[in-house]
C-alpha positions, 0 to 999 in steps of 0.5 A: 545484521544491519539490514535486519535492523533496518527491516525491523525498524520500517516495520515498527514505523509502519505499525506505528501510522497504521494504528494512527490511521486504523479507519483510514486503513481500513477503507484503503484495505477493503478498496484495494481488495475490491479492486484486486476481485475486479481484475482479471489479473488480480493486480492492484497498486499503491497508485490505484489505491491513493487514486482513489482515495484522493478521488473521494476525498479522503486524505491520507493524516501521514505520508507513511501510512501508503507503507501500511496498506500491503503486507505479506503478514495481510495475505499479500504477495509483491510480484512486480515493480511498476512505475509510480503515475503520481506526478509528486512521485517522479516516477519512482518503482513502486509495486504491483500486489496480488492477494497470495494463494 
């Protein structure tokens, strides 16, 4: 029960900077399916994504809204967990996406 909670809360969180950041998303979305076209394997990265991004200056308004990119609701499916490149991420997992189906 606790760990449903918690679910439902990270999902509000991330609908909440979604909305905040729609333009945003939306470039970071297209991007990222553009790239996943691109590959062989299909696989894309919330570091290929923000690499990107920052490369063309376009900053993210809110930390949280990296969360907001995937989603298995936008026809995504996690399928790997890889580690982060970002220096200010010290390495953490982070996942690899490809588009479901």
């Amino acid at each position: 029960l606790k760990l449903e909670h918690g679910r439902s809360l990270r999902d509000e969180g991330l609908e909440v900077v979604g909305k905040n950041g729609n333009e945003f998303l939306a470039h970071a979305r297209v991007y990222a399916l553009t790239l996943a076209k691109e590959r062989r394997d299909g696989l894309v990265s919330i570091d290929d994504v923000r690499l990107h991004m920052e490369a063309i200056g376009i900053r993210a308004h809110h930390r949280g809204v990296w969360g907001a990119v995937f989603s298995a609701k936008l026809g995504w499916e996690p399928v790997a967990y890889v580690q982060s490149k970002i220096p200010e991420n010290h390495a953490r997992p982070i996942r690899l996406w490809r588009r479901a189906g």
